[in-house]
DSSP file (Angstrom, degrees, kcal/mol; ACC not computed):
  #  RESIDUE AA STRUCTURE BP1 BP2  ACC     N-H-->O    O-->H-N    N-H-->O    O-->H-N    TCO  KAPPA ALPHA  PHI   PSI    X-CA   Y-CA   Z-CA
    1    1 A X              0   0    0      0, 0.0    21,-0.9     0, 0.0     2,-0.3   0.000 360.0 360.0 360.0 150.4    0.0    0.0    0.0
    2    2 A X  E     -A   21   0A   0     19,-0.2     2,-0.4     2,-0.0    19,-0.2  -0.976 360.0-136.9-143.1 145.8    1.4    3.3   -0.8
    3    3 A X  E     -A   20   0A   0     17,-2.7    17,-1.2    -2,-0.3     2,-0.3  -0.844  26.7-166.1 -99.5 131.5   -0.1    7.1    1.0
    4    4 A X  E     +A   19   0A   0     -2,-0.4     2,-0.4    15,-0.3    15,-0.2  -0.988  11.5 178.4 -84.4 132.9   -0.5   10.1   -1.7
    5    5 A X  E     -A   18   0A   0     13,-2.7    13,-3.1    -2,-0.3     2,-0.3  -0.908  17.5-145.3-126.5 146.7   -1.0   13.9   -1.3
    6    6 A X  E     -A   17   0A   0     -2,-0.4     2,-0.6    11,-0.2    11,-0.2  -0.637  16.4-175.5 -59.9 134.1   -1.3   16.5   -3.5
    7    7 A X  E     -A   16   0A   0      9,-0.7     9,-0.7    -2,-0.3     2,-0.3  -0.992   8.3-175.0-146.2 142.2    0.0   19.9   -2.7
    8    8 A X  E     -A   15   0A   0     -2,-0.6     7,-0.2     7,-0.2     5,-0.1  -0.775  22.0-141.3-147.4 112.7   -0.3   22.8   -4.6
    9    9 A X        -     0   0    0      5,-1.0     2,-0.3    -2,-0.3    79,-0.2   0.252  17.2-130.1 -15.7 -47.8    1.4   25.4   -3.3
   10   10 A X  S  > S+     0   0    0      1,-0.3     4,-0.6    77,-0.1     3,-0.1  -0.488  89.3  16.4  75.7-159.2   -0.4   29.0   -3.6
   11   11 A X  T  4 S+     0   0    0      1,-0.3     2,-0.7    -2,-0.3    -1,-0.3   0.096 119.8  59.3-114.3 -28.4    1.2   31.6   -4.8
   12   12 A X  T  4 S-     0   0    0     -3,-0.2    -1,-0.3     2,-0.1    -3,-0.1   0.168  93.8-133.6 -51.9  23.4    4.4   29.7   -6.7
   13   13 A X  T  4  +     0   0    0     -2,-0.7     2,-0.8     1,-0.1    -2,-0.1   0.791  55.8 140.5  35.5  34.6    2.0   27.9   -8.8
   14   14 A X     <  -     0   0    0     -4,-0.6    -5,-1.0    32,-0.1     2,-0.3  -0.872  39.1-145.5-135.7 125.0    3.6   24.6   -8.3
   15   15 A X  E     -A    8   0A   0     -2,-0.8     2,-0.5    -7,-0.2    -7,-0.2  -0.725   8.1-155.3 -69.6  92.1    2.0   21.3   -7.8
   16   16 A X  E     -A    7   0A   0     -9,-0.7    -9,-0.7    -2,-0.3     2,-0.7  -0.710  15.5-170.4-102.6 162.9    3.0   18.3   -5.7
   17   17 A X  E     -AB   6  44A   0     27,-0.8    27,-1.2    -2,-0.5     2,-0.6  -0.875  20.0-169.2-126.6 104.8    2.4   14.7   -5.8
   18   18 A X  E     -AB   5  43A   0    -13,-3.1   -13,-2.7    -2,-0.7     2,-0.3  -0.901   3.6-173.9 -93.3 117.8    3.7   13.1   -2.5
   19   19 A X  E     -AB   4  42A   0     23,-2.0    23,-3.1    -2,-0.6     2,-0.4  -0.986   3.2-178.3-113.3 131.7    4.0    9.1   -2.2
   20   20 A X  E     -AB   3  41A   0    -17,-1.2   -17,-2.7    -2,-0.3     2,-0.3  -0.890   3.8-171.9 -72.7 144.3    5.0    7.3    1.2
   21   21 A X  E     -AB   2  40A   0     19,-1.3    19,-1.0    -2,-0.4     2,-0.5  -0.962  24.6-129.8-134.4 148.0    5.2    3.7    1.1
   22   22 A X  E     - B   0  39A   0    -21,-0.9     3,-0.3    -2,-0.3    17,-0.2  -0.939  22.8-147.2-107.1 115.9    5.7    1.6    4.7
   23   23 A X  S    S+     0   0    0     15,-0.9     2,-0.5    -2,-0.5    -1,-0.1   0.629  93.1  41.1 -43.3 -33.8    8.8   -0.7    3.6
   24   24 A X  S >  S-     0   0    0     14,-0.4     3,-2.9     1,-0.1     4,-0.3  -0.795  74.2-168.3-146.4  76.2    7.6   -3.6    5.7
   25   25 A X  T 3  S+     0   0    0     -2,-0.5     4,-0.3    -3,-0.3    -2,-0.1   0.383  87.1  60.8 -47.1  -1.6    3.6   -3.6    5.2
   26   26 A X  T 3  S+     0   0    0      1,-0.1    -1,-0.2     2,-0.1     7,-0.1   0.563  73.9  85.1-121.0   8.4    3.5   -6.1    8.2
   27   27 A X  S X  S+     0   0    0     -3,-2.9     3,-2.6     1,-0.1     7,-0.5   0.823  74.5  73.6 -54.3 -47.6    4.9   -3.8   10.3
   28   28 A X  T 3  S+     0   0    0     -4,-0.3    -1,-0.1     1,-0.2    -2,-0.1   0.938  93.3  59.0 -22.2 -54.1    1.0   -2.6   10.7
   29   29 A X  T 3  S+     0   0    0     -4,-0.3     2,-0.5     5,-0.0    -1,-0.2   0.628 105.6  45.5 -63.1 -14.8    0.6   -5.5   12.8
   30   30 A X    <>  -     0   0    0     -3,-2.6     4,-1.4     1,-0.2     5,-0.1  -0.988  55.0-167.2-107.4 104.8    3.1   -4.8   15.3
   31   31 A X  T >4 S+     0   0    0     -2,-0.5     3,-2.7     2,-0.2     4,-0.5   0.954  98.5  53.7 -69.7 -74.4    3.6   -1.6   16.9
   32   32 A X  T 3> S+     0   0    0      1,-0.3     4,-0.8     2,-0.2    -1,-0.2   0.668 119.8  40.4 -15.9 -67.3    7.0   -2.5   18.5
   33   33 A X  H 3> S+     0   0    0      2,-0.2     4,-1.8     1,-0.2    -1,-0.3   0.792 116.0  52.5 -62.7 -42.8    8.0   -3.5   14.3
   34   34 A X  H X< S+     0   0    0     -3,-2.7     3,-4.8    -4,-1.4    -1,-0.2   0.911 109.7  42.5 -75.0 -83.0    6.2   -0.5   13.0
   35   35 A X  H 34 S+     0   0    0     -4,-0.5    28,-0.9     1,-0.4    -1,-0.3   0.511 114.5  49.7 -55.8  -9.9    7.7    2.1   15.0
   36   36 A X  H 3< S+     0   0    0     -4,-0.8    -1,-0.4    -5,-0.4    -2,-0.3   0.948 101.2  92.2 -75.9 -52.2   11.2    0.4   14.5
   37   37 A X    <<  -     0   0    0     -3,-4.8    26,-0.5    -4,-1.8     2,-0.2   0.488  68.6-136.2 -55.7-172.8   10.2    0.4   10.2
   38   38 A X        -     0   0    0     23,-0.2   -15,-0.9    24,-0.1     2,-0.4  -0.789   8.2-133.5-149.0 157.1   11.2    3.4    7.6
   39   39 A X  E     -BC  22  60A   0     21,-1.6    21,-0.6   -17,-0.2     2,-0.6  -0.911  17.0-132.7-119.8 119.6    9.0    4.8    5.0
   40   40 A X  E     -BC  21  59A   0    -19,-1.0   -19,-1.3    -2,-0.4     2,-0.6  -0.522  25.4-150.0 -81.6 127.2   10.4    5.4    1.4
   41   41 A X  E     +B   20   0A   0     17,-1.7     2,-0.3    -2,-0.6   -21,-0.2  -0.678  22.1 165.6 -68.2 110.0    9.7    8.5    0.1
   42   42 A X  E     -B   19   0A   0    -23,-3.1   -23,-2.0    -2,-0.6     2,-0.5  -0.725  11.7-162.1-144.4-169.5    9.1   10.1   -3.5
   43   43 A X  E     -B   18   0A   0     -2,-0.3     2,-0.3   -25,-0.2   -25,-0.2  -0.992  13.1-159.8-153.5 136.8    7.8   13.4   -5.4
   44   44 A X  E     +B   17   0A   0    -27,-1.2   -27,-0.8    -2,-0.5     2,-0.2  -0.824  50.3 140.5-135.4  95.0    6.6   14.3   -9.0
   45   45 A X        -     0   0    0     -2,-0.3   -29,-0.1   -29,-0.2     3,-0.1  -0.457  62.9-139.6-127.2-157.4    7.1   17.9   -8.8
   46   46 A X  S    S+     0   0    0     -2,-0.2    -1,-0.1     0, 0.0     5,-0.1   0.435  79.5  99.3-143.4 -65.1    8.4   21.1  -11.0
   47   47 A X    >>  -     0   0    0      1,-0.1     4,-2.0     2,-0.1     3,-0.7  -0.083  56.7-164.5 -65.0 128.6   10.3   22.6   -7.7
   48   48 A X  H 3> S+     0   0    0      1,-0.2     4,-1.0     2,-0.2    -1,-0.1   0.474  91.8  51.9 -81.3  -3.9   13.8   21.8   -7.8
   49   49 A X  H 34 S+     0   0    0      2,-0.2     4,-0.4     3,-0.1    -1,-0.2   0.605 109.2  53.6 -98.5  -8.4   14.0   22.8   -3.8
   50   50 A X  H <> S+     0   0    0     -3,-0.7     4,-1.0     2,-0.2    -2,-0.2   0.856 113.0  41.2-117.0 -45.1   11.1   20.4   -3.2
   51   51 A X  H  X S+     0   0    0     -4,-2.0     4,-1.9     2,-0.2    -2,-0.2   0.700 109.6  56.0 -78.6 -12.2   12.9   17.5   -5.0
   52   52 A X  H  X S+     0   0    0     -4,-1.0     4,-3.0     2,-0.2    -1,-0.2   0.624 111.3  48.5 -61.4 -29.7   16.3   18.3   -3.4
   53   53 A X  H  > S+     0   0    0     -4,-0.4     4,-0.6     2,-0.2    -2,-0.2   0.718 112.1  45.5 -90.5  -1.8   14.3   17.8    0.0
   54   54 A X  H >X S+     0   0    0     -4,-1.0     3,-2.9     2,-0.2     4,-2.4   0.883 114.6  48.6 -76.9 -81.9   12.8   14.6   -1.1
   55   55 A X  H 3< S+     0   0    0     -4,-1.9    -2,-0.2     1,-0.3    -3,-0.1   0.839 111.3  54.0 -27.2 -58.0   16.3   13.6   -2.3
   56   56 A X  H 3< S+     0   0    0     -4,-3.0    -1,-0.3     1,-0.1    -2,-0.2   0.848 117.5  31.6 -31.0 -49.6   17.7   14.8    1.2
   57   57 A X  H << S+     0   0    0     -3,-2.9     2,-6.3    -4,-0.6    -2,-0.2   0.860  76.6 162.4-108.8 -37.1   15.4   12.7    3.4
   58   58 A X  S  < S+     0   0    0     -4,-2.4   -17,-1.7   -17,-0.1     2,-0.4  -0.104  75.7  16.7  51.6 -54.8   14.7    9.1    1.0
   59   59 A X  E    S-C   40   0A   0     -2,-6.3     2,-0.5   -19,-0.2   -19,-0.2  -0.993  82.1-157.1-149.6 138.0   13.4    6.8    3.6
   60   60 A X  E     -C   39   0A   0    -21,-0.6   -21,-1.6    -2,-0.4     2,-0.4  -0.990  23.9-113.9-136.9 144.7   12.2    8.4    7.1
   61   61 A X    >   -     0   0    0     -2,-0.5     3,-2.9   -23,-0.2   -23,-0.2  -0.654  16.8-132.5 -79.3 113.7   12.1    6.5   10.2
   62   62 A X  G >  S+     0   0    0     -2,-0.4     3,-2.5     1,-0.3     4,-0.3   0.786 105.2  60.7 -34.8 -51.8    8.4    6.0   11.6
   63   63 A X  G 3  S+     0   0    0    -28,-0.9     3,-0.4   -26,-0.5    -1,-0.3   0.567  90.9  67.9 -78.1   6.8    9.6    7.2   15.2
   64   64 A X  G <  S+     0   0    0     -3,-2.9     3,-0.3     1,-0.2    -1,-0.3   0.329  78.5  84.4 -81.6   1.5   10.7   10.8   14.0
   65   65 A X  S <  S+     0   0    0     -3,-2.5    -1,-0.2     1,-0.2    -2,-0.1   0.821  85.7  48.5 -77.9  -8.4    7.4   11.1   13.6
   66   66 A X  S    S+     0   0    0     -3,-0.4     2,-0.4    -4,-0.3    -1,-0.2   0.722  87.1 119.7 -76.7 -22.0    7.1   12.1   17.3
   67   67 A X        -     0   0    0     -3,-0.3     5,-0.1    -4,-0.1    -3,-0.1  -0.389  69.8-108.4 -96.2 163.4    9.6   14.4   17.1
   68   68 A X        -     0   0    0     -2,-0.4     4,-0.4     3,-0.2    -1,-0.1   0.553  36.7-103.9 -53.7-165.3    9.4   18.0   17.9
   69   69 A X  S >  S+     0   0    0      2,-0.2     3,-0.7     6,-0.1     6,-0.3   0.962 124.5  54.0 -77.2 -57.1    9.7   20.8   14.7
   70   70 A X  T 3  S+     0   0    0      1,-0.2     5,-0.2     5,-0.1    -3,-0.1   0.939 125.3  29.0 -45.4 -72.0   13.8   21.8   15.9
   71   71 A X  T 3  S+     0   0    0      4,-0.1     2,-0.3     3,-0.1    -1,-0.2   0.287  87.9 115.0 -72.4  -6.4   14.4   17.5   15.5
   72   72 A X    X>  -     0   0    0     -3,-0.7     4,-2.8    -4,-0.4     3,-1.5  -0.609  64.6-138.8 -89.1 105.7   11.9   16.4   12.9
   73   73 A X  H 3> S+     0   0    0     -2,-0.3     4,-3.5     1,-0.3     5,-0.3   0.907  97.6  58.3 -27.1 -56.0   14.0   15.2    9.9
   74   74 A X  H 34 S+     0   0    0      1,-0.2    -1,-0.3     2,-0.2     4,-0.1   0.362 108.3  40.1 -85.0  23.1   11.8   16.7    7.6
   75   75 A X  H <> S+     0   0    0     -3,-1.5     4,-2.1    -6,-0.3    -2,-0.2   0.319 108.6  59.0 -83.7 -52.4   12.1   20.0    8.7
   76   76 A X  H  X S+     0   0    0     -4,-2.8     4,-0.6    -7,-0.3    -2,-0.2   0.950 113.6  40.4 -41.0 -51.5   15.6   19.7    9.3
   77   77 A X  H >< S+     0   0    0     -4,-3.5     3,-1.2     1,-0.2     4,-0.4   0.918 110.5  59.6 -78.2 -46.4   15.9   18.9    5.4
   78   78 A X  H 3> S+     0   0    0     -5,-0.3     4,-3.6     1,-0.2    -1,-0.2   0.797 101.3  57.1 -46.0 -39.3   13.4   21.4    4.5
   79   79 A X  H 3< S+     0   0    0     -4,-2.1    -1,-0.2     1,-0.3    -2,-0.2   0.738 110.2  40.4 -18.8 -65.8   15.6   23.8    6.1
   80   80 A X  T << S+     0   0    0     -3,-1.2    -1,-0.3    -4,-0.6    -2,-0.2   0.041 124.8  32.6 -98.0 -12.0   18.3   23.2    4.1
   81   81 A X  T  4 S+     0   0    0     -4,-0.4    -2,-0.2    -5,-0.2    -3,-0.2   0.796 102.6  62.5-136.7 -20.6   16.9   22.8    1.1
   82   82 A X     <  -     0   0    0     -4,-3.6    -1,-0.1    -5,-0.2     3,-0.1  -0.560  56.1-153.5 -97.7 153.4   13.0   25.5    0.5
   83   83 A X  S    S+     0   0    0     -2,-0.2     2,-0.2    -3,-0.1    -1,-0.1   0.485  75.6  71.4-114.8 -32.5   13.8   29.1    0.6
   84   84 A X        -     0   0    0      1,-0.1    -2,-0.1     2,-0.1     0, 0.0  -0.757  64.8-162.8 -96.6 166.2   10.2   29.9    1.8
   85   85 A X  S    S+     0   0    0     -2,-0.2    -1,-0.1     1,-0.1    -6,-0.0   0.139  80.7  62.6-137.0  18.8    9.6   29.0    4.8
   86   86 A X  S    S+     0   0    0      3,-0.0    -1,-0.1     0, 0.0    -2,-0.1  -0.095  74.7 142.0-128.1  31.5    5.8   29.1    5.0
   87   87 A X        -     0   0    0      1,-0.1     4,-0.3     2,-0.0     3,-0.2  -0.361  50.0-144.6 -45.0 134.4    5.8   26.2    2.2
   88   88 A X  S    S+     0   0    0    -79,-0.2    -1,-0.1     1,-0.1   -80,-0.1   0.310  73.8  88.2-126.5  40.5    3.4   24.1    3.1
   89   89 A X  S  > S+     0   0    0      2,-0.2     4,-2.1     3,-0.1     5,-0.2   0.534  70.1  66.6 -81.7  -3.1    5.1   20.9    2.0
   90   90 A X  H >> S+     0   0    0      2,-0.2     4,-1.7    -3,-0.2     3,-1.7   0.985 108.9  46.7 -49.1 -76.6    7.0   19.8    4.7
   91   91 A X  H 3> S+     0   0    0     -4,-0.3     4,-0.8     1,-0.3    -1,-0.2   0.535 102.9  56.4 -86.6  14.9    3.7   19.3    6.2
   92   92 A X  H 3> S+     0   0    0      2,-0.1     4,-3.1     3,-0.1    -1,-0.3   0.745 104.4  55.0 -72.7 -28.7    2.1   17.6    3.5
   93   93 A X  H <X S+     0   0    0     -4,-2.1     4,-1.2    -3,-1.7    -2,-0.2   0.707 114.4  42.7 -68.8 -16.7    5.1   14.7    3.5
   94   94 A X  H  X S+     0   0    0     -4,-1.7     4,-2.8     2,-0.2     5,-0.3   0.842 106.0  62.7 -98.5 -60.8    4.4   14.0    7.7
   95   95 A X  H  X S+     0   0    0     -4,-0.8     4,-1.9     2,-0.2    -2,-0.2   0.836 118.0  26.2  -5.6 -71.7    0.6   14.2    6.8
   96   96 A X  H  X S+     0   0    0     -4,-3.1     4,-4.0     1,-0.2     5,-0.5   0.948 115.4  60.6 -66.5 -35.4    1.3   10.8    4.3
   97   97 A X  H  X S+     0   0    0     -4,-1.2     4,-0.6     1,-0.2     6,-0.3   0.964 111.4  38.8 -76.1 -33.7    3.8    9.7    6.1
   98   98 A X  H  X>S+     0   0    0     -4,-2.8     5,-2.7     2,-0.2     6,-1.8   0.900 115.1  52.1 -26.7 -58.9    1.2    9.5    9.2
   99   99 A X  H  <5S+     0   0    0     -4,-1.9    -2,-0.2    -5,-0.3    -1,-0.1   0.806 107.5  50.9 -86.1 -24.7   -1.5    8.3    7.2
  100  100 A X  H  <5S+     0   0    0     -4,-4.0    -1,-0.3     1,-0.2    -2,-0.2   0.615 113.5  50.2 -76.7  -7.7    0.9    5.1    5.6
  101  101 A X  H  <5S-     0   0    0     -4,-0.6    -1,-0.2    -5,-0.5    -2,-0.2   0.768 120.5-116.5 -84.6 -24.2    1.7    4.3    9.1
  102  102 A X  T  <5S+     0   0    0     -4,-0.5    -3,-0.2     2,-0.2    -4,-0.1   0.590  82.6 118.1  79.9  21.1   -1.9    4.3   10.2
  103  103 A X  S   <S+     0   0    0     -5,-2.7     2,-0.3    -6,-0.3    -4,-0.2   0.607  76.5  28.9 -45.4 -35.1   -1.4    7.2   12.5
  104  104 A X  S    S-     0   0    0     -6,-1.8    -2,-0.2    -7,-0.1    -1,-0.2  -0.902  76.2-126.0-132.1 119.3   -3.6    9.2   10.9
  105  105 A X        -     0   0    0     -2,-0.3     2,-0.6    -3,-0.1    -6,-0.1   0.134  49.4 -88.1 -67.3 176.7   -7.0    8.9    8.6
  106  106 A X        +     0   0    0     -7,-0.1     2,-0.3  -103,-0.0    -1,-0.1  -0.923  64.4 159.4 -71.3 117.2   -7.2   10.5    5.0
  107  107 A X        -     0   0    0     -2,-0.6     2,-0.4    -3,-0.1    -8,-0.0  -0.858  38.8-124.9 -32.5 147.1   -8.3   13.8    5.8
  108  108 A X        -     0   0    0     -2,-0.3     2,-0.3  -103,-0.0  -103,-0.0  -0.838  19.3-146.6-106.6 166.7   -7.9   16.9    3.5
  109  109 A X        -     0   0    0     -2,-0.4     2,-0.3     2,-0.0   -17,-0.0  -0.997  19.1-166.9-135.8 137.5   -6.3   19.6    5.0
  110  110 A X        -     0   0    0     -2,-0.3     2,-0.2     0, 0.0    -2,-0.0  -0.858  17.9-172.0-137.3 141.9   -7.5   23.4    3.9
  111  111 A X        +     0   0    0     -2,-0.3     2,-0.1     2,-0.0    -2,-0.0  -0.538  16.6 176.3 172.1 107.5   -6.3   27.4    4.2
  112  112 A X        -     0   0    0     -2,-0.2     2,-0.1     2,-0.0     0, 0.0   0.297  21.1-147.2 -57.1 174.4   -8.7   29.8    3.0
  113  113 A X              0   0    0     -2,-0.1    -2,-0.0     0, 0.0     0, 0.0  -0.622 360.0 360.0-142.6 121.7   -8.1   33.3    3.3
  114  114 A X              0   0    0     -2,-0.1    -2,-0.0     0, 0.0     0, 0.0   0.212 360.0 360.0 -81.5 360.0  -11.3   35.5    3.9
């Protein structure tokens, strides 16, 4: 089974296509296993900063998902690799990577501005 999100961006006009996949689908069954596992990561985007953080991070370990913003791989890489810094793919990639772990349901996630 493999998680996808969409992002599209706002005001750089540029569209991404987020997959996680949980390396060891029988990790589910375990917690202990799961939280031990990694999730491989990939991107069909335009943004060359988006696929340089992709590139950065490759497989992220299900127990970073606990950690804080300062420690969070993918913030760390994001860092280091997006020049804006109210992108709001970082937290589309923890989003999937949540919802292929079964941490989280499919939900869309939305911000209007009135």
């Amino acid at each position: 089974m493999t998680t996808t999100v969409i992002v599209s961006a706002g005001p750089c006009g540029i569209t991404s296509k987020i997959t996680a996949q949980l390396l060891d689908p029988q990790a589910k069954n375990n917690s202990a296993k799961l939280l031990k596992s990694s999730i491989k990561l990939s991107v069909e985007t335009s943004c060359n900063e988006v696929i340089k953080l992709i590139e950065d991070i490759k497989e992220f370990k299900v127990m970073d998902l606990f950690k804080n913003f300062l420690s969070n791989p993918i913030y760390i890489a994001a860092s280091r690799n997006l020049k804006h810094v109210t992108c709001p793919v970082p937290s589309a990639i923890l989003k999937a990577i949540e919802v292929e772990a079964g941490f989280a349901v499919k939900r869309d996630v939305e911000m209007r501005f009135l």
